[in-house]
N, CA and C of each residue as an Amber inpcrd file, in Angstrom:
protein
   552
 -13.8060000 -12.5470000   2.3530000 -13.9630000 -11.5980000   1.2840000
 -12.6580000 -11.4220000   0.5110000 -11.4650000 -11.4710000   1.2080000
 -10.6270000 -10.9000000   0.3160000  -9.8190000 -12.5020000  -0.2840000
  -9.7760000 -13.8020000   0.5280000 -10.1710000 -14.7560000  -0.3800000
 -10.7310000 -14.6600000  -1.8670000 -12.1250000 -14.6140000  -2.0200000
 -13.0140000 -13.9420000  -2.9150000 -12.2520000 -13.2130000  -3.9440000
 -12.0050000 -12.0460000  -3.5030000 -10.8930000 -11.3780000  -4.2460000
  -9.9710000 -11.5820000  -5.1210000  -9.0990000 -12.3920000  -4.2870000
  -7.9300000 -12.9950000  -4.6440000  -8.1650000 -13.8550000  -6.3290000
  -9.4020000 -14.6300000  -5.7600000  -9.7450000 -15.5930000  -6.6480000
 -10.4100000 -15.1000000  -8.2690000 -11.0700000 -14.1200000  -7.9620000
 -11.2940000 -13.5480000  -9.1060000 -10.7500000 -13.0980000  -9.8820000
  -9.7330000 -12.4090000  -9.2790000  -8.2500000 -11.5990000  -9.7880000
  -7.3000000 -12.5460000 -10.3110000  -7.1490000 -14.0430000  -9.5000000
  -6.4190000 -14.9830000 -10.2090000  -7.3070000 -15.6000000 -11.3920000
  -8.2180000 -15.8370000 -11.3550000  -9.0040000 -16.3190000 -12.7080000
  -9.0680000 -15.2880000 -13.5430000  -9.2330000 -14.3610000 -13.6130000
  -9.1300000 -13.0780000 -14.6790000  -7.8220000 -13.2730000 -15.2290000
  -6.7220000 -12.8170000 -14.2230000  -5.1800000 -13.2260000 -15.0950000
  -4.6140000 -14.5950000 -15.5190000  -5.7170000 -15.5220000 -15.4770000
  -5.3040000 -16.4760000 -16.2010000  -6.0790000 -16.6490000 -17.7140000
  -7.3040000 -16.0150000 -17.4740000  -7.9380000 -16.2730000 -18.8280000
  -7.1880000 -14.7550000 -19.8640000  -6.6310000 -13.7310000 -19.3430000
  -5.9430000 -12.5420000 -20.2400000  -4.5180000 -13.2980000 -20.4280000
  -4.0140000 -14.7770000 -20.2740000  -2.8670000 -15.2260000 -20.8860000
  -1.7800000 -14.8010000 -19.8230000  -0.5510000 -14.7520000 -20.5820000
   0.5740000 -15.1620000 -19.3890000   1.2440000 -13.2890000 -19.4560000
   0.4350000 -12.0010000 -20.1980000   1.6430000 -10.8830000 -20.1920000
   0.8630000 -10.0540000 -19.2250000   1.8800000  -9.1390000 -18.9570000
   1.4040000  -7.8270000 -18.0080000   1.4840000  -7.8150000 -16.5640000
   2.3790000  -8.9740000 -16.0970000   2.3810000  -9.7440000 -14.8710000
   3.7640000  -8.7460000 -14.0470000   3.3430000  -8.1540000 -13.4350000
   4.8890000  -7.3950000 -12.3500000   4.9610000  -7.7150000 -11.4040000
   5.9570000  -7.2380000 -10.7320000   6.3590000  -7.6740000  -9.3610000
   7.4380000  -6.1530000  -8.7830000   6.9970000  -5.7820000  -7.4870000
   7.6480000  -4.5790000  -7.2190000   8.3910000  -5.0610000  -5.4970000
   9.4870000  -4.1560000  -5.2300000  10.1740000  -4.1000000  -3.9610000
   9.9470000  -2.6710000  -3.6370000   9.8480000  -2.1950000  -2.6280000
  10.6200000  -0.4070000  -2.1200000  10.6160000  -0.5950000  -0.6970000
  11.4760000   0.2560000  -0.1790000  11.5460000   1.0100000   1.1110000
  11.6740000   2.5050000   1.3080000  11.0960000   2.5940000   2.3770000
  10.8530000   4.1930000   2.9680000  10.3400000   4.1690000   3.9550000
   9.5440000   5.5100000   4.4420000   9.3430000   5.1270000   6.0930000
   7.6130000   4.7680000   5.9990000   7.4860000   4.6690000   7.2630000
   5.6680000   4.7630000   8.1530000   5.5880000   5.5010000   9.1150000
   4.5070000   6.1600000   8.6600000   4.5080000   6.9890000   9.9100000
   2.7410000   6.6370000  10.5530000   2.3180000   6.4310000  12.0580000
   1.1540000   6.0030000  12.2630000   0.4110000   7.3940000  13.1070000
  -0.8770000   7.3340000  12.9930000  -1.2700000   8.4460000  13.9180000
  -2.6910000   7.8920000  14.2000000  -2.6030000   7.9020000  15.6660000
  -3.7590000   7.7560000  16.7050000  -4.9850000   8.1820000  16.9720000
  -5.0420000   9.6900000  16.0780000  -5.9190000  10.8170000  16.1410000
  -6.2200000  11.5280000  17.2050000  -4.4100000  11.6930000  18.0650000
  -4.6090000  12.9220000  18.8750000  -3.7880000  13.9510000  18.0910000
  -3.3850000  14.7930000  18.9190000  -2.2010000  15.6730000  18.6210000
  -1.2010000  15.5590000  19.3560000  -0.0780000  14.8290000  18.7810000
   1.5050000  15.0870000  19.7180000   2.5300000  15.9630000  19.8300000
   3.4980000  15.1070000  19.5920000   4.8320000  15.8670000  19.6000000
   5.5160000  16.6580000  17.9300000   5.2100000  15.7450000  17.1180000
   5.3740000  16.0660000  15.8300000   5.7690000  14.4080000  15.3120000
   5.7610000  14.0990000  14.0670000   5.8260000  13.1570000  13.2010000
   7.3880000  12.1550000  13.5850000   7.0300000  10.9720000  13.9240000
   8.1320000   9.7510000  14.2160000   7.7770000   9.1400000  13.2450000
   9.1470000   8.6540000  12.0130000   9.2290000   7.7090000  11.2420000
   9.8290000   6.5170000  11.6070000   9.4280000   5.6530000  10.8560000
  10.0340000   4.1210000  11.0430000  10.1610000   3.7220000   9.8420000
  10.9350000   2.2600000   9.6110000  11.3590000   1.7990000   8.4700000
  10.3810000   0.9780000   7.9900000   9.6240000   1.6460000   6.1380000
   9.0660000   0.8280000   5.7700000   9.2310000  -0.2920000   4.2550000
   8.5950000  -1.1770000   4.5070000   9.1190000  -2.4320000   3.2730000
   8.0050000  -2.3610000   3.0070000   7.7300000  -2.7810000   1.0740000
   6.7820000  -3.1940000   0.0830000   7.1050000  -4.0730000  -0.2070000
   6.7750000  -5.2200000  -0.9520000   6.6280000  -6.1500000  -1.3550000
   4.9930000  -6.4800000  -2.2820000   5.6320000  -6.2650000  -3.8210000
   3.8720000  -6.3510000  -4.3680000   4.2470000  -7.4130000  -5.5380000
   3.0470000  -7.7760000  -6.3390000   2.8030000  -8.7000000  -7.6270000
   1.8130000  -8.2140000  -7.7640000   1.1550000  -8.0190000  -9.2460000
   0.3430000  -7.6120000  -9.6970000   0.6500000  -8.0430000 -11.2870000
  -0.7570000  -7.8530000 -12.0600000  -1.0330000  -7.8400000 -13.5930000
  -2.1510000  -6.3940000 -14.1330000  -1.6330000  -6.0290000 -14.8860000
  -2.5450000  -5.0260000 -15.9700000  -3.0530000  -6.1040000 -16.4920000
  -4.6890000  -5.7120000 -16.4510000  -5.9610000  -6.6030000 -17.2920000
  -5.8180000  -5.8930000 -18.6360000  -5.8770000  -3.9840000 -18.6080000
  -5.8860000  -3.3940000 -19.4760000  -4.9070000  -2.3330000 -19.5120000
  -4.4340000  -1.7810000 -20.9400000  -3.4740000  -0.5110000 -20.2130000
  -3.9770000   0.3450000 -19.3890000  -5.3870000   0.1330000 -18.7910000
  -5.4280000   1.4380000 -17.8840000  -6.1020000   0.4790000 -16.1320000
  -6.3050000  -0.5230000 -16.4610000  -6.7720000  -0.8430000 -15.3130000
  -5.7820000  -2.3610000 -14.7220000  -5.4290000  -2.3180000 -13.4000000
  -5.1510000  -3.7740000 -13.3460000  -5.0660000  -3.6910000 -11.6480000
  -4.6800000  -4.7080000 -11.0570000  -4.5250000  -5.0020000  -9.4000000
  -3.3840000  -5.6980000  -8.8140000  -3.4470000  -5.2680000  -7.7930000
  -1.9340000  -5.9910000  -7.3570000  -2.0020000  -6.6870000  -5.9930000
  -1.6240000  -7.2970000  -5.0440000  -1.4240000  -7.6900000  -4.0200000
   0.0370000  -7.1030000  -3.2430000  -0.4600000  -6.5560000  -2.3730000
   1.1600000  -6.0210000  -1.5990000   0.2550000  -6.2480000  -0.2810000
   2.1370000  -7.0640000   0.4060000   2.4710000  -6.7290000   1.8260000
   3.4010000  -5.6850000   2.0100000   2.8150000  -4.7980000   3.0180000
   3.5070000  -3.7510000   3.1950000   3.8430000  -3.2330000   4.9650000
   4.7530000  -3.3730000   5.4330000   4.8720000  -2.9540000   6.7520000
   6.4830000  -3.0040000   7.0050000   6.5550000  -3.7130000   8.5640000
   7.7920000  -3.6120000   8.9910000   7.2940000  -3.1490000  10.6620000
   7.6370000  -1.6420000  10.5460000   7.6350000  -0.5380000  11.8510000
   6.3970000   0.6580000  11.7560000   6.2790000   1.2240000  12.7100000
   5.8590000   2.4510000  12.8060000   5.8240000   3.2000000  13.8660000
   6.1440000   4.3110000  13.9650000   6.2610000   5.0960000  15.5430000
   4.6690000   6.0470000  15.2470000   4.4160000   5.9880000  16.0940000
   2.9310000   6.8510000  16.8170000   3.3160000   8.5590000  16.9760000
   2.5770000   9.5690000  15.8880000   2.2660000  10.5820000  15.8190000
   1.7100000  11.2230000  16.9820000   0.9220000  10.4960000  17.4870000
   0.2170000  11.3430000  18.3620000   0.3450000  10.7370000  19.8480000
  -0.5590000  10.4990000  20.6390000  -0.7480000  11.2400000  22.1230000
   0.2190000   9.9510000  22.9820000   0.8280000   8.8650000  22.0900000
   1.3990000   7.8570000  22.7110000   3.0240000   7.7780000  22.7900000
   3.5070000   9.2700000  22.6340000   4.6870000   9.1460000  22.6380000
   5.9060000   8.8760000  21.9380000   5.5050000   8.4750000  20.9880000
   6.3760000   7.8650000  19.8470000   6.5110000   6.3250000  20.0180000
   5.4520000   5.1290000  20.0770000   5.1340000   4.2190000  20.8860000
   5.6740000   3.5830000  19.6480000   6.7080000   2.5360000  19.6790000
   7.0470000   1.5860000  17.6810000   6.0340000   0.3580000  18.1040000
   5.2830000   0.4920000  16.9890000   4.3730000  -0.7410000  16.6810000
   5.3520000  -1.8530000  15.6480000   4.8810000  -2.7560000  15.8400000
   5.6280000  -3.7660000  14.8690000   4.1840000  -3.6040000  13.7440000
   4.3580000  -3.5290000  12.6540000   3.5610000  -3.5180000  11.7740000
   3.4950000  -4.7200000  10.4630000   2.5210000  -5.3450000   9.6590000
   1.8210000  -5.8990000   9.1660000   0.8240000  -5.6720000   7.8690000
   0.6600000  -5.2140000   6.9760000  -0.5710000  -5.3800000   6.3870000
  -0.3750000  -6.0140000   4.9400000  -1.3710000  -6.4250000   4.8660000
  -1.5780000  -7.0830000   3.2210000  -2.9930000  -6.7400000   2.3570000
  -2.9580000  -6.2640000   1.3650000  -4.3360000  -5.6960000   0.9370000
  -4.1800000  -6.0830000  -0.5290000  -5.4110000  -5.6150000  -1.3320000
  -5.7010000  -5.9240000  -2.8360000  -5.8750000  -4.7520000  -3.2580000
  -5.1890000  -3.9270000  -4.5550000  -5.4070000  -2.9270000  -4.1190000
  -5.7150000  -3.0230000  -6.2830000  -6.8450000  -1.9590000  -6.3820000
  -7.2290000  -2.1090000  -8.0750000  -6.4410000  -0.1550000  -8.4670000
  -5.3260000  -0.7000000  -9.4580000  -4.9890000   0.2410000 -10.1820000
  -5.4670000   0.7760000 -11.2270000  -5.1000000   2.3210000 -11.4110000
  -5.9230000   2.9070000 -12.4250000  -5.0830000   3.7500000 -13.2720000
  -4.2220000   3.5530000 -14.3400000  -3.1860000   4.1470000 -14.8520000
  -3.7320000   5.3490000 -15.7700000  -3.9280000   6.6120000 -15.2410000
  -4.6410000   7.5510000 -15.4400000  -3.7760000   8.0410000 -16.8830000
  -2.5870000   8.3710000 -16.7200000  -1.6930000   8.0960000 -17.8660000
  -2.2400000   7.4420000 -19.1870000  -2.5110000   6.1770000 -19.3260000
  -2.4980000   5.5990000 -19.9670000  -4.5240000   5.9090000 -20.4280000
  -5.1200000   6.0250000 -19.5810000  -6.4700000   6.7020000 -19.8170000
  -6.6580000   7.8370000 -21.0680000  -6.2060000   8.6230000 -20.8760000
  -6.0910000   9.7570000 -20.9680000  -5.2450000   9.8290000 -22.7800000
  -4.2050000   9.6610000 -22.0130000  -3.0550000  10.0010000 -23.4320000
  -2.9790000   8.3530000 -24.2600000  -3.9010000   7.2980000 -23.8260000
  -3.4550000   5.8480000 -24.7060000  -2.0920000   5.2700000 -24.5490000
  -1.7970000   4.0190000 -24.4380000  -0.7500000   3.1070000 -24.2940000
   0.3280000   3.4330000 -25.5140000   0.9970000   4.2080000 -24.3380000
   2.4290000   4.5710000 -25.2680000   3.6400000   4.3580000 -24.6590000
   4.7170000   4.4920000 -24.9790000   6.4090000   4.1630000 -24.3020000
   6.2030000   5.3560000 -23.6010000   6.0170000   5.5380000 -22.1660000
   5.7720000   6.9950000 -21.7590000   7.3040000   6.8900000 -20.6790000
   8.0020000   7.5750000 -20.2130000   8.9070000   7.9910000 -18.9770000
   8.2690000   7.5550000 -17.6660000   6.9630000   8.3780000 -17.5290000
   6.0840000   8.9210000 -16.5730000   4.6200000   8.2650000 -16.2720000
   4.1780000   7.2580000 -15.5360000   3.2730000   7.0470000 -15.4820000
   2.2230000   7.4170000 -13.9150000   1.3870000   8.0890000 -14.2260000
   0.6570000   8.6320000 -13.0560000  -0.7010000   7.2400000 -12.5540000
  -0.5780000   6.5660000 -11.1810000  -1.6210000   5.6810000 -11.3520000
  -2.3350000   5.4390000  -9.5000000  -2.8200000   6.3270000  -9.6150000
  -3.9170000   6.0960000  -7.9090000  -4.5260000   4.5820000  -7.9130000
  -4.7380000   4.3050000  -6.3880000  -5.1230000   3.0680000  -6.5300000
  -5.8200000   3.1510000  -5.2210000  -6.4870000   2.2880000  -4.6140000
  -7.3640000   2.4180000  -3.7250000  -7.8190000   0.6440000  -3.7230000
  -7.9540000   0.1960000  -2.0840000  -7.9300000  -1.4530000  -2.1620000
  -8.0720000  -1.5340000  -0.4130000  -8.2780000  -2.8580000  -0.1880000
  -8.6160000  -3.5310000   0.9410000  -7.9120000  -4.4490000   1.7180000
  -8.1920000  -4.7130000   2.9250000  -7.0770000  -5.7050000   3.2540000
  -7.1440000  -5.8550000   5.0450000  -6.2680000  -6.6250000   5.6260000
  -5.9270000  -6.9560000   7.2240000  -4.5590000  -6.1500000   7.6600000
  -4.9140000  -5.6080000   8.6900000  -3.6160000  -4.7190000   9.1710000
  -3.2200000  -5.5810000  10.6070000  -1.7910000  -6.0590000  11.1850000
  -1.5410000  -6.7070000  12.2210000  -0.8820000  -5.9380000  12.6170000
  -1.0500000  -5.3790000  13.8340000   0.1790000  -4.4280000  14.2660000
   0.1040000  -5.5370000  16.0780000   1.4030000  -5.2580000  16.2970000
   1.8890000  -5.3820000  18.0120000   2.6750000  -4.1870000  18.5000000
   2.5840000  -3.9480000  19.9890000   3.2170000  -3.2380000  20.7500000
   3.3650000  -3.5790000  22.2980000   4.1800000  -3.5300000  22.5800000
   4.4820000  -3.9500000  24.5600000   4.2180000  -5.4440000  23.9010000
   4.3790000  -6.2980000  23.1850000   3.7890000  -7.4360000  23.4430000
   2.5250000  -7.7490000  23.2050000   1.7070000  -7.0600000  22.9880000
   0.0520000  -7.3870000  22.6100000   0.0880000  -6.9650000  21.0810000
  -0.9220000  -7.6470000  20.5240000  -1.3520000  -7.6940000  19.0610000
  -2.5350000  -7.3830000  19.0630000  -3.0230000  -6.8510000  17.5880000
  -4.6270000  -6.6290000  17.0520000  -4.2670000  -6.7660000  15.4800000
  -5.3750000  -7.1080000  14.9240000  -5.6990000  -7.2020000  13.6520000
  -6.7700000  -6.2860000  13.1410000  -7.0730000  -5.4000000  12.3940000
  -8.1700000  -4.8780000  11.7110000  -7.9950000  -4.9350000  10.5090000
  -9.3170000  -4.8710000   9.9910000  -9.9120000  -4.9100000   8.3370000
  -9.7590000  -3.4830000   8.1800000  -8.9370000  -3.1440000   6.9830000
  -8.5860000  -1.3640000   6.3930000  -8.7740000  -1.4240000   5.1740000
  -8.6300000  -0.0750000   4.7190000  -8.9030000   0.8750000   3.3450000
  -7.6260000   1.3830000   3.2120000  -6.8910000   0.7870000   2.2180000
  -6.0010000   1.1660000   1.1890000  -6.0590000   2.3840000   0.3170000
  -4.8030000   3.7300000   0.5490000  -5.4680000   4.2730000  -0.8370000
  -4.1380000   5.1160000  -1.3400000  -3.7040000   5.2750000  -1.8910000
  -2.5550000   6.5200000  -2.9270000  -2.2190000   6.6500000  -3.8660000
  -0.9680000   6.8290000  -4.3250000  -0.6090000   7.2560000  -5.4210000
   0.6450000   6.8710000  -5.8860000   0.6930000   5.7110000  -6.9810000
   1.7890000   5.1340000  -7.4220000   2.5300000   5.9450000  -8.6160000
   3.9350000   6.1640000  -8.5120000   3.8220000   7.1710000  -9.5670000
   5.2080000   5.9570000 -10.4150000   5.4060000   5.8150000 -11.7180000
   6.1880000   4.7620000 -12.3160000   6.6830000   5.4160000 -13.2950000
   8.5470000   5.5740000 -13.2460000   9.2610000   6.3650000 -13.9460000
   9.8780000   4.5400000 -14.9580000   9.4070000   4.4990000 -16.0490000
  10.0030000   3.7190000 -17.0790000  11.6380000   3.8450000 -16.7550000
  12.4930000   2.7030000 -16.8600000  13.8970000   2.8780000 -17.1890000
  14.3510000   1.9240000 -18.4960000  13.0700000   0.7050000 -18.5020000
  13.1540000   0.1970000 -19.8520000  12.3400000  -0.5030000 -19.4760000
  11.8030000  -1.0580000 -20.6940000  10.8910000  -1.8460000 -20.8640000
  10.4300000  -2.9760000 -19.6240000  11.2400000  -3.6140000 -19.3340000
  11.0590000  -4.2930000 -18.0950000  11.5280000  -3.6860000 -16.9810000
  11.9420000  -2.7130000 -16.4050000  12.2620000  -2.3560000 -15.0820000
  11.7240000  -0.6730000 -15.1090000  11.3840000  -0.1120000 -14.0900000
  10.3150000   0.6340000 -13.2220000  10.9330000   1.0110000 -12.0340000
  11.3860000   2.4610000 -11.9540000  11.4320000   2.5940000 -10.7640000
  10.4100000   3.9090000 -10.0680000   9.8860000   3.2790000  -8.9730000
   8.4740000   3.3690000  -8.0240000   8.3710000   4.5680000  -6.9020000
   7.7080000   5.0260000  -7.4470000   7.4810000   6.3270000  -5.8610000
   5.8110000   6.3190000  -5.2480000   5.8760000   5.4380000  -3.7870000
   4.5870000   5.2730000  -3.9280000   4.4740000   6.0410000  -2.4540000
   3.0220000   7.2530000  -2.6710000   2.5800000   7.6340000  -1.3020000
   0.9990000   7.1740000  -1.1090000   0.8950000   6.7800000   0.4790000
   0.1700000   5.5930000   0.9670000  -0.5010000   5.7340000   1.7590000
  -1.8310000   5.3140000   2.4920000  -2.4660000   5.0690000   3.7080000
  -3.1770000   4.5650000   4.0080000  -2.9610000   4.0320000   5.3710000
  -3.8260000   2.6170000   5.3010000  -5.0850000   2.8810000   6.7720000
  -5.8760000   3.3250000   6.3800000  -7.1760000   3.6340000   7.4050000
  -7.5760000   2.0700000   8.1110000  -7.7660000   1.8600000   9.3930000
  -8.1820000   1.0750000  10.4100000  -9.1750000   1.3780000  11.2380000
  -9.6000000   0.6530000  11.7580000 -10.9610000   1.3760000  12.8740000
  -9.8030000   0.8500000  14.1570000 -10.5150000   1.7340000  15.0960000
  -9.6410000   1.9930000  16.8430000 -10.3820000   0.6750000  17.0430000
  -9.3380000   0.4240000  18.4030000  -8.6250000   0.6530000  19.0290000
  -7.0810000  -0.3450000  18.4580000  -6.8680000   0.0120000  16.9430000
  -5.7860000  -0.7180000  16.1950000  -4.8070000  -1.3520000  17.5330000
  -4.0470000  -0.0020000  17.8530000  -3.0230000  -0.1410000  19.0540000
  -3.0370000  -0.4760000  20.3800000  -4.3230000  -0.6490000  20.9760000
  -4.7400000  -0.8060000  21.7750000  -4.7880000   0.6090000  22.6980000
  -4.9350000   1.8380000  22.4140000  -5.0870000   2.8250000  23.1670000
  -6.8370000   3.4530000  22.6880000  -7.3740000   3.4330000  23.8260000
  -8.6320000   4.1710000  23.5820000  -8.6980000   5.3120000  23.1430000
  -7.5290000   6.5480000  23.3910000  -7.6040000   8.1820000  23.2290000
  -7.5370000   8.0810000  21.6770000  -8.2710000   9.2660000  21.3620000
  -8.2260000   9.4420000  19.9730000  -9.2670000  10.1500000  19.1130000
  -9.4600000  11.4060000  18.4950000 -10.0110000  12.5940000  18.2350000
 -11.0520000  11.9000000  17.2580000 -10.8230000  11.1600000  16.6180000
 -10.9500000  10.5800000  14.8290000 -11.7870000   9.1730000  15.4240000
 -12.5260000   9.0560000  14.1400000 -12.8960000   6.9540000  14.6750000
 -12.0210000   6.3050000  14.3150000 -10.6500000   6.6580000  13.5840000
 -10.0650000   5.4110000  13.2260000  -8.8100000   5.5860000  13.2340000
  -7.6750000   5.1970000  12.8390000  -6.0130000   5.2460000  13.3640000
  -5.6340000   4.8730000  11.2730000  -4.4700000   5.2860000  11.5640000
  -4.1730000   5.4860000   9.9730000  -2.6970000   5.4640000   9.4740000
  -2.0630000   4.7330000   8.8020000  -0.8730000   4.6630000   8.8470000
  -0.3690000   5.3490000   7.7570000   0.7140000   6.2940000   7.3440000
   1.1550000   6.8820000   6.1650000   2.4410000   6.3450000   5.7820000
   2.4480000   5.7440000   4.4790000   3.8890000   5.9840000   4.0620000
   4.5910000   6.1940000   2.8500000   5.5490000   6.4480000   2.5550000
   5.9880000   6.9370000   1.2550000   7.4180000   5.9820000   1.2270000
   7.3090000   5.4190000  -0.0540000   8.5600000   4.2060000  -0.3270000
   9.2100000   4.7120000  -1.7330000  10.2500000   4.4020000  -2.0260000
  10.9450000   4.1700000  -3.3140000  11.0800000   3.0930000  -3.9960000
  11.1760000   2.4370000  -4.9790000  11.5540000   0.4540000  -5.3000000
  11.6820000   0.4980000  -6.8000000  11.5940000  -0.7720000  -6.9620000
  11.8850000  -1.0520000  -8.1120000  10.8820000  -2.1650000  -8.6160000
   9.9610000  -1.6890000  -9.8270000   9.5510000  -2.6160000 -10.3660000
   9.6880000  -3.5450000 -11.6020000   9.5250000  -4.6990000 -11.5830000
   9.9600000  -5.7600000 -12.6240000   8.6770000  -6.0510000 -13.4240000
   8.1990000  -5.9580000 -15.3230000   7.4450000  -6.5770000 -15.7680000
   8.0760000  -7.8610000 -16.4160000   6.5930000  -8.7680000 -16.4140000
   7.3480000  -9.9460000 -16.8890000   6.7130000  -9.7840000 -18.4070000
């Protein structure tokens, strides 16, 4: 499926020509939770890595890998997962909806998308299929450069980590990054 994806999204930005094409970096943390109740919130270090194209000023998609670390919120102690994910995620530049394609400072743009999450811990691995979803927020510094405040979460079905305990059906990773984005 997300093959599929990919492919559509690359044939679309080839028939809208060669503009509107970005590419973003950030770091900040992850934080993961199990769906018990613990100790209180363990961060870890997180990396973005995205490319993407605007189809329209208000709609376009991107591809990001996003992981690194994450320490466990809840009933596992503060357990660091090595973390993983890559998703497709379709933007919606509400900004640009709203008020029309202008030189703005401030651009407000939720996004919501799909994808494979790999996490390991002690040595064992799992993979699950997740739901992407937040809120990209894009402060203009000029025309080609963007700098990025993105808050994040990436929903999984259990037993992600390999621990059965857990209040919720599914395990969920949060994170909030800073970066810098490049249009071409």
């Amino acid at each position: 499926m997300l093959v599929a994806i990919m492919a559509t999204l690359s044939l679309s930005a080839f028939a809208q020509g060669n503009g509107n094409w970005f590419a973003s970096v950030g770091g900040g943390v992850n934080v993961y939770s199990d769906g018990t109740l613990g100790k209180g919130p363990a961060a870890a270090f997180a990396l973005d890595l995205s490319a993407g194209k605007w189809f329209t000023p208000a709609s376009g998609a991107r591809l990001q890998w996003a992981g690194i670390s994450a320490k466990n919120w809840g009933g596992n102690n503060g357990d660091k997962l090595g973390l993983n994910t890559i998703h497709v995620d379709y933007l919606w530049n509400i900004s640009n909806t709203i008020g029309g394609e202008k030189d703005r400072l401030w651009s407000f743009v939720p996004f919501a998308g799909v994808g494979m999450s790999f996490a390991s811990i002690d040595g064992s691995g799992a993979s699950k299929f997740g739901f992407a979803g937040g809120l990209l927020n894009q402060i203009r510094v000029s025309d080609r450069l963007d700098v990025n405040l993105e808050a994040r979460a990436i929903a999984v079905t259990k037993p992600f980590d390999g621990v059965s305990a857990g209040k919720i059906a599914g395990r969920a990773v949060g994170s909030i990054t800073v970066g810098l984005g490049y249009n071409f």
